[in-house]
N, C-alpha and C positions, 0 to 999 in steps of 0.2 A: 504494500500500500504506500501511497506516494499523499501526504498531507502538504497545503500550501494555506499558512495563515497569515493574514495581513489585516493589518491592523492601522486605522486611518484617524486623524485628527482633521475632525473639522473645522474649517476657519470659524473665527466666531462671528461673523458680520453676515452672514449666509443667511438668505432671507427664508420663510417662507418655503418658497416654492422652489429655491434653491435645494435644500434639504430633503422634499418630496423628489427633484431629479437626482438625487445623489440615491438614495433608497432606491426608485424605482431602479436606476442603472446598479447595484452593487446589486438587488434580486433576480434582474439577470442573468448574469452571470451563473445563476442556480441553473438556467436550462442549457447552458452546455452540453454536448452530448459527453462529452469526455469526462463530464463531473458524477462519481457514484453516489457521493453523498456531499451533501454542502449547508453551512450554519449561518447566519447573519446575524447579534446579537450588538448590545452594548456592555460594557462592563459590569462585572455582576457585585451584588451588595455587598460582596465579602469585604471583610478590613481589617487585613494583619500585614505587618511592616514589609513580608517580602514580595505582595502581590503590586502590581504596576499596573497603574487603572486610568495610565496617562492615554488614553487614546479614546473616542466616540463612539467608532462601531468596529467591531471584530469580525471579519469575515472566514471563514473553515472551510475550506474545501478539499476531498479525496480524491483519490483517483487509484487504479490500478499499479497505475505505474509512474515513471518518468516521462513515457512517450506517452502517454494520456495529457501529462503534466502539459507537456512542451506543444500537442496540440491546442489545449486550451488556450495555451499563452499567443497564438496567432490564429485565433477561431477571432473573424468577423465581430458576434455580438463582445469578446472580450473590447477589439480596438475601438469599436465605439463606446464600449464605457471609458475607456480612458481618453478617448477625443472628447468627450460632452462632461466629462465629469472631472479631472485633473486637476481645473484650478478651485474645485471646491475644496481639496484637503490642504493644510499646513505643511502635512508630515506621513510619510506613508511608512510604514516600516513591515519588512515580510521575512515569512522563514518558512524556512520548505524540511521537512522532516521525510528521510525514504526509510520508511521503517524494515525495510531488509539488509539494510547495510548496520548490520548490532553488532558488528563483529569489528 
């Protein structure tokens, strides 16, 4: 399994409807075909010193593999959410985890 999470800070001046095209484009992303499973959340209410709850919305998504990975990353609906929606975040920060490589 191949996980790809990214984690976005939203500018704070972002109006309105700004905010609804930022969601709407980051729930895209859900219909991928290359995506098996995928999460869209904001930071959860926990509060102890080592959790980082610096960022808006946290985006999860799996995939089989790497070449799953690496299709999503130039699938169509991807490039249009980052042409329509890019200059909504401050700060995008991502981690790709291949849970087959434990060794």
């Amino acid at each position: 399994m191949f996980i790809h999470s990214v984690y976005f800070t939203l500018r704070p001046d972002l109006t309105p409807a700004e905010h609804e095209r930022f969601l709407a484009g980051a729930r895209s992303l859900l219909t991928i075909g290359t995506v098996v499973d995928g999460h869209l959340g904001r930071p959860a209410a926990t509060d102890r010193p080592v959790i980082d709850r610096a960022y808006s919305y946290a985006l999860v998504v799996t995939f089989t593999d790497q070449a799953a990975h690496d299709a999503y990353q130039v699938d169509p609906v991807h490039d249009t959410f980052r042409d329509e929606c890019a200059t909504l975040w401050s700060e995008v920060r991502i981690f790709d985890v291949d849970t087959a490589a434990t060794t």
